[in-house]
Each structure stands twice: as structure tokens, then as C-alpha cells.
DOMAR-463834 format. One line per field, with one value per residue: residue number from 1; x, y, z of N, C-alpha, C in turn. Coordinates in nm, 3 decimals, always signed. Atoms other than C-alpha are relative to their C-alpha. Example, Ala and Ser with C-alpha at 12.3 -4.5 7.8 and 13.67 -1.06 7.14 Angstrom:
BEGIN
lumtor	[1,2]
neast	[+0.089,-0.082]
nnorth	[-0.119,-0.119]
nup	[+0.000,-0.006]
caeast	[+1.230,+1.367]
canorth	[-0.450,-0.106]
caup	[+0.780,+0.714]
ceast	[+0.090,-0.077]
cnorth	[+0.120,+0.109]
cup	[+0.000,+0.073]
END
This chain:
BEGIN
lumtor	[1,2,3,4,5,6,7,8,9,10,11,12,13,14,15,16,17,18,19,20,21,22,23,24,25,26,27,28,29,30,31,32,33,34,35,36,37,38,39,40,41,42,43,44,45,46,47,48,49,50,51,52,53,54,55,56,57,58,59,60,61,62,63,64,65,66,67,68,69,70,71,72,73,74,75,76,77,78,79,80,81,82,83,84,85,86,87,88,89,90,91,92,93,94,95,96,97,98,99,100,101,102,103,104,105,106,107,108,109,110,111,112,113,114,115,116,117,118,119,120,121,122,123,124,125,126,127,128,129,130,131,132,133,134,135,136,137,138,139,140,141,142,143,144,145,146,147,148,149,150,151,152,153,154,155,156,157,158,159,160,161,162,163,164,165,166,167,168,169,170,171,172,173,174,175,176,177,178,179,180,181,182,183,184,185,186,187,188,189,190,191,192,193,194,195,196,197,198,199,200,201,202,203,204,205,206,207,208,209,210,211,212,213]
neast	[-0.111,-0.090,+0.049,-0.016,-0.171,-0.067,+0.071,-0.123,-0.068,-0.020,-0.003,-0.224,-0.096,-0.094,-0.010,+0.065,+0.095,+0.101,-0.050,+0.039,+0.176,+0.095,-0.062,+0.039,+0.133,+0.034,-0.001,+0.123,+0.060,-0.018,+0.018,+0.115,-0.012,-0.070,+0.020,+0.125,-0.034,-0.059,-0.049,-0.135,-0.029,+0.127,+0.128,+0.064,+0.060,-0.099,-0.053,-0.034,-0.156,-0.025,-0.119,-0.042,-0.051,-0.109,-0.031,-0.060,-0.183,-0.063,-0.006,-0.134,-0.140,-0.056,-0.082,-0.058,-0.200,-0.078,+0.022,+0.037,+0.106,+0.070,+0.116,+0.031,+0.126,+0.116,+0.144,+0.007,-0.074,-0.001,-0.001,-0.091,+0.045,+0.017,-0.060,-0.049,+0.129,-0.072,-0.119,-0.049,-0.174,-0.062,-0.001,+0.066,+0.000,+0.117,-0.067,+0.074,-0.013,+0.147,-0.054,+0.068,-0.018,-0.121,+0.065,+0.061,-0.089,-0.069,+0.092,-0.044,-0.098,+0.029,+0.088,-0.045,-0.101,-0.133,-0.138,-0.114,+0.076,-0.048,+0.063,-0.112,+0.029,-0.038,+0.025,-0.079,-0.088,-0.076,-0.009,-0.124,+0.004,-0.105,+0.050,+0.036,-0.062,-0.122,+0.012,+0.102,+0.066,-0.044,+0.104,+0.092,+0.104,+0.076,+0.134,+0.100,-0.097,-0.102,-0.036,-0.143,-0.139,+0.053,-0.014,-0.130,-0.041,-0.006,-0.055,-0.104,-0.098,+0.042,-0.054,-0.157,-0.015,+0.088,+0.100,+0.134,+0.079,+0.137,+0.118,+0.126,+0.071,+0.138,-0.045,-0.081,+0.016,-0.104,-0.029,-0.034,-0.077,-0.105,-0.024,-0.128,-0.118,-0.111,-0.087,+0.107,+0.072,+0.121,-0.015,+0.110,+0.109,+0.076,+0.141,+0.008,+0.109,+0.031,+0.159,+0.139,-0.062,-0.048,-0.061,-0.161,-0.102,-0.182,-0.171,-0.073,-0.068,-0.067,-0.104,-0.089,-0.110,-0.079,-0.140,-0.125,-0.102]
nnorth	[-0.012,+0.055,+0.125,+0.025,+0.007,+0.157,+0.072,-0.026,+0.085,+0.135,+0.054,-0.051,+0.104,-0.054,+0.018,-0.076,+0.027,-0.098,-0.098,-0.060,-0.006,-0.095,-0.100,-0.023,-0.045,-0.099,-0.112,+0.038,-0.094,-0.198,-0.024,-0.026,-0.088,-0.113,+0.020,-0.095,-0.149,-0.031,+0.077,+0.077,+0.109,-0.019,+0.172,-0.039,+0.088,+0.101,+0.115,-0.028,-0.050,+0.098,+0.095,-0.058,-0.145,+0.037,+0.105,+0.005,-0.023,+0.137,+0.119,-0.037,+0.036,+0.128,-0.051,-0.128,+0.009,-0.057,-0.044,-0.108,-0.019,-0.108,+0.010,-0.129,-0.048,+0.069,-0.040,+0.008,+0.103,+0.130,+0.109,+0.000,+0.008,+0.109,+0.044,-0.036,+0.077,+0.117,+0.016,-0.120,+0.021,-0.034,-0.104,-0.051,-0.091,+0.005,-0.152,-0.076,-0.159,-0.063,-0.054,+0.106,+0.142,+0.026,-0.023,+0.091,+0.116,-0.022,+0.001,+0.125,+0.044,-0.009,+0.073,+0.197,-0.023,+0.045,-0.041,+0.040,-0.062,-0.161,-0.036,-0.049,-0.144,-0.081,+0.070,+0.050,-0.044,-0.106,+0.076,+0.110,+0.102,+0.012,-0.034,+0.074,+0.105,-0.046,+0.086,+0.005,+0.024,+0.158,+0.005,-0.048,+0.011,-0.126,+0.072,-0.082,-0.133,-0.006,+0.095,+0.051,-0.051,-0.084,+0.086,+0.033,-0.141,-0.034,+0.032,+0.036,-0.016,+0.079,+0.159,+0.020,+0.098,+0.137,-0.054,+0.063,-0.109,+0.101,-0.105,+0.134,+0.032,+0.094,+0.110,-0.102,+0.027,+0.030,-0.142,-0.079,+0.070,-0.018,-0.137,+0.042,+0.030,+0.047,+0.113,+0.026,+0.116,+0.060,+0.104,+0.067,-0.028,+0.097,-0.004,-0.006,+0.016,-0.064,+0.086,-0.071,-0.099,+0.043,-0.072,+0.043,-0.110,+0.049,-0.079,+0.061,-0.014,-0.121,+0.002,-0.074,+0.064,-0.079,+0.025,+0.028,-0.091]
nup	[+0.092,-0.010,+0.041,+0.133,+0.031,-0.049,+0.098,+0.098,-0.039,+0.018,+0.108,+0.093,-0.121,-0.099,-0.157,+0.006,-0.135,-0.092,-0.031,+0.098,+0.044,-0.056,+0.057,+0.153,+0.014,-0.001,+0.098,+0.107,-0.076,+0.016,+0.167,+0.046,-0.072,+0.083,+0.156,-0.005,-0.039,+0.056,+0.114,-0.003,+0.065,+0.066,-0.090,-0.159,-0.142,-0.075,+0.047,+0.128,-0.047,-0.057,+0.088,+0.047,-0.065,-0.065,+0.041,+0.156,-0.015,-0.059,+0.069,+0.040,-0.114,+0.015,+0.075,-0.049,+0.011,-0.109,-0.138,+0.014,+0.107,+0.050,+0.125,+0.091,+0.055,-0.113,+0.007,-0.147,-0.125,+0.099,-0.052,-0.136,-0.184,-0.043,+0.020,-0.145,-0.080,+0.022,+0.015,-0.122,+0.011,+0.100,-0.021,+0.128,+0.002,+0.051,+0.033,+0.125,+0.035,-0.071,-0.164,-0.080,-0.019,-0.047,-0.184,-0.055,-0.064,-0.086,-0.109,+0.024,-0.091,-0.160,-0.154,+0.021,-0.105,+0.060,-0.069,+0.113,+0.115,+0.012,+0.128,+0.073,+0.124,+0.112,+0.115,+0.040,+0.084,-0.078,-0.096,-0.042,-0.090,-0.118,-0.086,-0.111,+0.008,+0.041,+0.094,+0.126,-0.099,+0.035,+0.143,+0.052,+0.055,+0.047,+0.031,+0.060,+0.044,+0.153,+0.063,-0.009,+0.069,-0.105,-0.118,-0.059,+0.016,-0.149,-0.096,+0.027,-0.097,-0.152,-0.049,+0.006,+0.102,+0.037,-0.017,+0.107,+0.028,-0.022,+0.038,-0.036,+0.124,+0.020,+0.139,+0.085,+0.167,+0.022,+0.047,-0.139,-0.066,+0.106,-0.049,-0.096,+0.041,-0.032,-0.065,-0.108,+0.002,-0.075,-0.036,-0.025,-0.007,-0.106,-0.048,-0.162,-0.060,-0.140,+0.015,+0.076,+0.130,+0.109,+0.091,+0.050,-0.075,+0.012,-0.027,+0.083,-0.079,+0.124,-0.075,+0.115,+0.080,-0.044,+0.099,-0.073,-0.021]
caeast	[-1.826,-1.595,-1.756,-1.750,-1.389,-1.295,-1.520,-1.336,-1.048,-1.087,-1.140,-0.695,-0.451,-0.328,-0.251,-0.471,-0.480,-0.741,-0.571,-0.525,-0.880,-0.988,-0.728,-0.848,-1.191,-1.106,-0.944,-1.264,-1.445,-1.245,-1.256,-1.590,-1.629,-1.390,-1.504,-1.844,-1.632,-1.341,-1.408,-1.087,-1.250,-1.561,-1.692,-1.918,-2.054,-1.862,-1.900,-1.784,-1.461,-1.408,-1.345,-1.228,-1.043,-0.894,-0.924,-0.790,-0.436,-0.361,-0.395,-0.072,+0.171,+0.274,+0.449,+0.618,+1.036,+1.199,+1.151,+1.124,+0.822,+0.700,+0.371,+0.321,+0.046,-0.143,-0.458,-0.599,-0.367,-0.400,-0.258,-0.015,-0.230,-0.371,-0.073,+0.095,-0.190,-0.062,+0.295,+0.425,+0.800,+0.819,+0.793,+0.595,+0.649,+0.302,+0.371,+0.080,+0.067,-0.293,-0.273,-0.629,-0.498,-0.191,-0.419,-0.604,-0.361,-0.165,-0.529,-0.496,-0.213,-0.280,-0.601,-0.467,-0.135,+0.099,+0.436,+0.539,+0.384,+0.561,+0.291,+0.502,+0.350,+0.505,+0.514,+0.689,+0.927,+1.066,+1.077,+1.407,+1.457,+1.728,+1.526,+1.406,+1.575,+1.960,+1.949,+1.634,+1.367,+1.340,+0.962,+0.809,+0.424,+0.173,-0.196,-0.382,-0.115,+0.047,+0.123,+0.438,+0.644,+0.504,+0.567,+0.946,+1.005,+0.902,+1.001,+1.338,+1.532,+1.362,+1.432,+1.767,+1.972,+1.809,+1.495,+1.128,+0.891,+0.526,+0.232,-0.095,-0.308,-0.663,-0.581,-0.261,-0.279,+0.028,+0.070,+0.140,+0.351,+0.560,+0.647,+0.896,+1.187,+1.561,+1.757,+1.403,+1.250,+0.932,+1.026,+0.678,+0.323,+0.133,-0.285,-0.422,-0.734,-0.948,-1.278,-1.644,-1.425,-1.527,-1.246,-0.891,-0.635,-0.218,+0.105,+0.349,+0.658,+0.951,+1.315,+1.610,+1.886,+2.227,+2.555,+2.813,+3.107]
canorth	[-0.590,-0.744,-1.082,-1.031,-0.963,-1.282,-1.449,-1.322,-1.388,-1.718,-1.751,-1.613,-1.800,-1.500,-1.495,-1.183,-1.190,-1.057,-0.748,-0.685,-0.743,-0.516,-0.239,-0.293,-0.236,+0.058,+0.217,+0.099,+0.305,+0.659,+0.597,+0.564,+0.871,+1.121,+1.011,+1.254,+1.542,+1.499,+1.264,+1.046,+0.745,+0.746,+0.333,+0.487,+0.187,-0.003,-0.318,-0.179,-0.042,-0.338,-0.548,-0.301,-0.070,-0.321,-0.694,-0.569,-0.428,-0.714,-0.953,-0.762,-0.860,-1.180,-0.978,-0.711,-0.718,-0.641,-0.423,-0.074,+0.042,+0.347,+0.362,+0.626,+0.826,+0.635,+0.838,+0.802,+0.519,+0.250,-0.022,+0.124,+0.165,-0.167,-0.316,-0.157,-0.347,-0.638,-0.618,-0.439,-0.523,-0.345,+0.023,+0.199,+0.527,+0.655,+0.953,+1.207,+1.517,+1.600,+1.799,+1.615,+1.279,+1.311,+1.463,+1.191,+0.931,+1.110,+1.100,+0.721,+0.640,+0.852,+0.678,+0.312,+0.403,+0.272,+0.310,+0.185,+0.430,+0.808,+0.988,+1.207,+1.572,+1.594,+1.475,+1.217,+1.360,+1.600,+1.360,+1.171,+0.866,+0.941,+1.113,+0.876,+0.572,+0.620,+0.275,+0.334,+0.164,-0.237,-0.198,+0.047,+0.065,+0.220,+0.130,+0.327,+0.604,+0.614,+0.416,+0.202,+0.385,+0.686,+0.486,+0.391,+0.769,+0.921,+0.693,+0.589,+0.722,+0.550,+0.189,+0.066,-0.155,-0.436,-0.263,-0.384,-0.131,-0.311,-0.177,-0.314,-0.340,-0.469,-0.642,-0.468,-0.461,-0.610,-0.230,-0.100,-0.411,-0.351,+0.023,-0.146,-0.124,-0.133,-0.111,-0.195,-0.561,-0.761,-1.019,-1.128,-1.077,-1.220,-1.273,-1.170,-1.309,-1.105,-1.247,-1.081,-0.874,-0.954,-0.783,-0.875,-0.773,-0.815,-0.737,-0.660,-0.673,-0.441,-0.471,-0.238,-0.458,-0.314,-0.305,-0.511,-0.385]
caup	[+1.093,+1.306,+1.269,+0.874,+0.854,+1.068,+0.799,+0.512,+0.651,+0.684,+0.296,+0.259,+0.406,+0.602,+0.965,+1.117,+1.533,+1.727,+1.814,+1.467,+1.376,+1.601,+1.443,+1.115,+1.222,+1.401,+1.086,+0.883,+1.153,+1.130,+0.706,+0.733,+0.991,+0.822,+0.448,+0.541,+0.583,+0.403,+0.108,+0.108,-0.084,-0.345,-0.127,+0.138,+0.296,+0.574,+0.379,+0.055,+0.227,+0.421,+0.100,-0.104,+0.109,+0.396,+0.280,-0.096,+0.095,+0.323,+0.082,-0.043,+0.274,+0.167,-0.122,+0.069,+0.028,+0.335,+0.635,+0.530,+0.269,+0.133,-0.045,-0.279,-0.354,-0.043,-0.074,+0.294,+0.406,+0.114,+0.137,+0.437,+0.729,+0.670,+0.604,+0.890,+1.118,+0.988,+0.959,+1.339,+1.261,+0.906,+0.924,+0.635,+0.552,+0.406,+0.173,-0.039,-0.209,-0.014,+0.309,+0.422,+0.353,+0.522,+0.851,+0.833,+0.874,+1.115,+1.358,+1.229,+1.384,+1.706,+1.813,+1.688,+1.870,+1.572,+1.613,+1.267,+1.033,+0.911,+0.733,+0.473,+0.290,-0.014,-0.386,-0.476,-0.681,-0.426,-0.181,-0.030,+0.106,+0.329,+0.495,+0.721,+0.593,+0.514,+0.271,+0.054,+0.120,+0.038,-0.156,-0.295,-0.349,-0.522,-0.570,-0.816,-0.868,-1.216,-1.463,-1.465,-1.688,-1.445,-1.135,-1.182,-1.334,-1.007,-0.804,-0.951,-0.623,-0.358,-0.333,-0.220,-0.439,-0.410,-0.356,-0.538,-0.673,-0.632,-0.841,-0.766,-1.074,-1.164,-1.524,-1.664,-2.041,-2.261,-2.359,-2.002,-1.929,-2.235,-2.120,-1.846,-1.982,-1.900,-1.663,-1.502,-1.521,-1.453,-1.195,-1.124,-1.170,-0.883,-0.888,-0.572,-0.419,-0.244,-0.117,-0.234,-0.506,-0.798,-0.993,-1.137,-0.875,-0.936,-0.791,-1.020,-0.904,-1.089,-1.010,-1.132,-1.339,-1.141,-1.371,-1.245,-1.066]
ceast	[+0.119,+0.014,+0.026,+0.147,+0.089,-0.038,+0.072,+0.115,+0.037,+0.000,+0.162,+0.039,+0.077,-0.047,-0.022,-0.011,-0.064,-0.006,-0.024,-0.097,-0.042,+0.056,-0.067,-0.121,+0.006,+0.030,-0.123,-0.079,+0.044,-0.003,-0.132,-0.081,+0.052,-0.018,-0.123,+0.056,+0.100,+0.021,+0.070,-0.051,-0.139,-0.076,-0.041,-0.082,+0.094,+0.029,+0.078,+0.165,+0.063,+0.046,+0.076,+0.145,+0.139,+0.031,+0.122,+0.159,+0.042,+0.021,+0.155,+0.123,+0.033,+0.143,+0.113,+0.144,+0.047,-0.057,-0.058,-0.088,-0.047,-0.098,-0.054,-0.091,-0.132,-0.102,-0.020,+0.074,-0.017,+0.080,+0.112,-0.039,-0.048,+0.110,+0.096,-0.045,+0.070,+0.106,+0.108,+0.130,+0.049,-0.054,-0.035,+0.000,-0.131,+0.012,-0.150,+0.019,-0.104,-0.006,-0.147,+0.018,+0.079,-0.053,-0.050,+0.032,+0.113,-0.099,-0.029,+0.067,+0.021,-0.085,+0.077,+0.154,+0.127,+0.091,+0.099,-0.008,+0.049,-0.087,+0.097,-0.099,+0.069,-0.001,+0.104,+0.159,+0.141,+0.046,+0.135,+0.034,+0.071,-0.001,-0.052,+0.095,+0.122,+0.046,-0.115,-0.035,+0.008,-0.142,-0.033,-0.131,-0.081,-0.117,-0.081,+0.095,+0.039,+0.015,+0.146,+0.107,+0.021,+0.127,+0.149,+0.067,+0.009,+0.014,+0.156,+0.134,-0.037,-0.001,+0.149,+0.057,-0.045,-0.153,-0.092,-0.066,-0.163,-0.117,-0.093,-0.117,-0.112,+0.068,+0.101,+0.011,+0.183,+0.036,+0.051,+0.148,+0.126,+0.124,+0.094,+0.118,+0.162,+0.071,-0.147,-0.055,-0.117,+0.017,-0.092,-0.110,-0.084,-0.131,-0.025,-0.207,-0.088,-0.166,-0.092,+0.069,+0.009,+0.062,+0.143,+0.096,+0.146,+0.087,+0.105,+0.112,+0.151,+0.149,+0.117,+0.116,+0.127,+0.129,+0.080,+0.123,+0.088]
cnorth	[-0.086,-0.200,-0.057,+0.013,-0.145,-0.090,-0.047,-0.018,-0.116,-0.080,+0.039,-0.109,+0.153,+0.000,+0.187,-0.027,+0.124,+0.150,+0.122,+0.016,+0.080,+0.153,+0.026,+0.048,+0.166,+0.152,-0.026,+0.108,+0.144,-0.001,+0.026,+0.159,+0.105,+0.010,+0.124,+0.105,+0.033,-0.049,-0.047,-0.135,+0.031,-0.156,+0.122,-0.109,-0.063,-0.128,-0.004,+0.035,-0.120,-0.090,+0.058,+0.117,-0.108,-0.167,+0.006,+0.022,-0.026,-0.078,+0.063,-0.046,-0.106,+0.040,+0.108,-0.051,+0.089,+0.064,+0.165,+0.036,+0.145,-0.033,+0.151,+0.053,-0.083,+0.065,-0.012,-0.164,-0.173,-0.040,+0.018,-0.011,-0.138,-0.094,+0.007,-0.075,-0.096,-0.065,+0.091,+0.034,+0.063,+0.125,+0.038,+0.180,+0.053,+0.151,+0.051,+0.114,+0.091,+0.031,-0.131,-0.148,-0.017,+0.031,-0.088,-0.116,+0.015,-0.047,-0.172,-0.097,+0.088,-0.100,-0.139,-0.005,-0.089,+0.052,-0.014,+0.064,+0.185,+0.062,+0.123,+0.114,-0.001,-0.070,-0.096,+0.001,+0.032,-0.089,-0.117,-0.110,+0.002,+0.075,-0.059,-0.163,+0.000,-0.136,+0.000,-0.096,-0.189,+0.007,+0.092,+0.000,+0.088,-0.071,+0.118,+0.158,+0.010,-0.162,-0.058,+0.090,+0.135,-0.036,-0.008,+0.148,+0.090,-0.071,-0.074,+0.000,-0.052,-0.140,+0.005,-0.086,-0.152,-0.035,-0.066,+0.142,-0.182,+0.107,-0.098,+0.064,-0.049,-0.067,+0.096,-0.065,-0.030,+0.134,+0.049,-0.093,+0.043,+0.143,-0.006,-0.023,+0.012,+0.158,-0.049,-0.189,-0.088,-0.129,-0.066,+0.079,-0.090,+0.029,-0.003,-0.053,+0.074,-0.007,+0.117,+0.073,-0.059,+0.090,-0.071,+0.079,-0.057,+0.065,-0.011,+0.058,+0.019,+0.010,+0.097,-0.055,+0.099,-0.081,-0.070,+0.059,-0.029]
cup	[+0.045,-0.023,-0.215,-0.070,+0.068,-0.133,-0.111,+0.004,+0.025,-0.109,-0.042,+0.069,+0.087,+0.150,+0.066,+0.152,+0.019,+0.007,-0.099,-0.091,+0.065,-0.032,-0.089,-0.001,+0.080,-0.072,-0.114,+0.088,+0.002,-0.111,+0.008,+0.097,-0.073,-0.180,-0.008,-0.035,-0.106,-0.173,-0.085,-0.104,-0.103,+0.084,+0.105,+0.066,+0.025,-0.107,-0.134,+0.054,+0.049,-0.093,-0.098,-0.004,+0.127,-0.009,-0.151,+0.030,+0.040,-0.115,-0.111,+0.056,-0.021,-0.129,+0.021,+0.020,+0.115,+0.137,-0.013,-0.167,+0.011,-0.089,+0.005,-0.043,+0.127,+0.013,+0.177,+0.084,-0.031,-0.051,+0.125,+0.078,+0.002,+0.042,+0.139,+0.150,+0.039,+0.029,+0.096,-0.022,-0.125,+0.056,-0.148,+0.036,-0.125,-0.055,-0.118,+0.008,+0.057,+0.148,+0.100,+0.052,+0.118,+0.163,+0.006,+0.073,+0.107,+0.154,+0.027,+0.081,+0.180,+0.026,-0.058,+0.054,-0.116,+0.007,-0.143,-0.097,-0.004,-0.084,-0.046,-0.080,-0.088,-0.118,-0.035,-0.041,+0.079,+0.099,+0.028,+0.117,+0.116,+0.101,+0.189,-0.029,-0.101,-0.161,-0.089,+0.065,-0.061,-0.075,+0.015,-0.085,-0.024,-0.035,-0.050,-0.041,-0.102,-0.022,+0.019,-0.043,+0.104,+0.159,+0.025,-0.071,+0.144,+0.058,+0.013,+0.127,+0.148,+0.057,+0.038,-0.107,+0.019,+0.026,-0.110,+0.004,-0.021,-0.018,+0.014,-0.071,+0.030,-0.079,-0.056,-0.132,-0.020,-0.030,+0.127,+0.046,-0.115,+0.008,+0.114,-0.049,+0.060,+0.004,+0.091,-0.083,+0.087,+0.051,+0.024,-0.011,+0.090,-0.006,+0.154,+0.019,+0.081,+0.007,+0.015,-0.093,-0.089,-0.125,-0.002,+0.105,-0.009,+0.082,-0.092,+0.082,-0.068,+0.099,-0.102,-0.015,+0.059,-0.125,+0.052,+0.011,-0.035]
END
């Protein structure tokens, strides 16, 4: 596996050392370990997770706004723990409503010894940023959680002001995109590459229009 992720890797342009190749494989190794017991993902083979699971949420970090990130609804630690791997110097706060998930990624970040990663119990909703980060956070993401209009409803209080909200889509229909409305705007839609996946993958990338003072 670790051979097939260098591989793949070498079809992005991202920059992936050693270190963190050997992270990534050893959260591909407790997903695929704790998936028996607790069934955190419906991929059960290594190689299915591997492009699905930790090639599909790197290939996100090139898009990531700032330093501090929350991703929402992270299921067992999608696209944060990879991302986290990746990215030592930003700090991701990894937040679900599922007591298993949230154990999982706590055992996550024991054996892989991250330092940058808060896993978070609670729903969205309820949930405050200033908790851990007194400015809101600089992106907010969500992969597979709600719909947009969804997405910047609950999560309306968690960016800072000049904060991004970042949903990560297969093909979003003109109907979903249309449902962004104001004071919210679509500064970009980015195609994402992600090698053996053959599926449509985007970042869209959702900013909130501030009033002038």
C-alpha cells in the first residue's frame, strides 16, 4: 500500500514526505481495522479507501484558507485526519454528532501522535467557535454533509470574517448552486483530480458578502 500511494501520488502535483506517507498509511490501517467493528465507512478494501478515503481529501489542501479549519460532519476523520497529515502547521478542529466517530479519531490521533487535530462531540448547530478558536475559524469544510443552503444555515457562525466555507461535491447541479444566496457568494468552483476515481469531484468555495462599515 505504501508503494501504491507514492504511485498515486506522483500522478498530483502535491508535495507528500515520507513521514507523511507513512501517516497516511497508518490511518488507512486503523480505518480499515476499526471499520469491522464499528462501521465508519461503507469502502472495505484498503485499496478502495486509499483512493477514496485518503487520496480524495488531500487533493483538497491546496484549497484550504488559512490556518485554522473545522470540518463538519467529518464522519471518521474525512478529509481532516488526512489533511491534518499533510498540513502540520494548520490546526483542524474535527467535529461529529457520532460518539464512535469521534472515539475513533481521538485513538487516531493517539497512535499517529498529532498534535494538530481537536476531535469535537457535538452537532453543529450547538457548537461554538470560540471555543477553541477566539477568531472563527479561516475555512470551513464539509464533505458529504448537507446541502449548501444546509451547509451555510448550520454553519453560519463558524468562520471568521473573512472566513471560506468549502463544500466538496461530486457534480453539483445548477439547482443546488442556485440555492446560495445573499449575503453568501460563490467565489469559486474548483475540479479536483483524484487519480483511479473515476467520479466528478469539486470544491466549492462560498464566501459571506460583509456590509461595509
Amino acid at each position: 500500500m505504501r508503494r501504491q500511494l507514492a504511485s498515486l501520488l506522483a500522478e498530483t502535483s502535491l508535495t507528500v514526505t515520507e513521514a507523511q506517507q507513512d501517516q497516511l498509511i497508518g490511518l488507512l490501517a486503523l480505518l480499515y481495522k476499526w471499520n469491522h467493528a464499528y462501521n465508519l465507512t461503507s469502502v472495505r478494501d484498503p485499496e478502495g479507501m486509499l483512493v477514496r478515503h485518503i487520496l480524495d481529501s488531500i487533493v483538497v489542501g491546496p484549497y484550504l484558507h488559512g490556518e485554522h479549519i473545522i470540518d463538519v460532519g467529518t464522519g471518521p476523520g474525512l478529509p481532516g485526519l488526512p489533511l491534518a497529515i499533510c498540513y502540520p502547521e494548520k490546526h483542524f478542529v474535527l467535529l461529529d454528532s457520532l460518539t464512535k466517530r469521534i472515539t475513533f479519531i481521538r485513538q487516531v490521533v493517539h497512535t499517529l501522535g498529532l498534535k494538530n487535530v481537536t476531535p469535537v462531540l457535538a452537532r453543529v448547530q450547538d457548537y461554538q467557535a470560540t471555543e477553541h478558536t477566539p477568531v472563527g475559524f479561516d475555512s470551513v469544510i464539509s464533505r458529504a454533509f448537507a446541502s449548501l443552503a444546509d451547509m451555510l444555515a448550520w454553519c453560519h457562525h463558524l468562520p471568521s470574517t473573512e472566513g471560506r466555507f468549502l463544500a466538496l461535491k461530486g457534480a453539483p447541479t445548477e439547482d443546488e448552486l442556485a440555492t446560495v444566496a445573499a449575503p453568501y457568494r460563490i467565489e469559486a468552483i474548483h475540479p479536483l483530480q483524484v487519480p483511479m476515481l473515476d467520479a466528478a469531484r469539486h470544491v466549492i468555495d462560498i464566501r459571506q458578502e460583509r456590509a461595509p462599515s
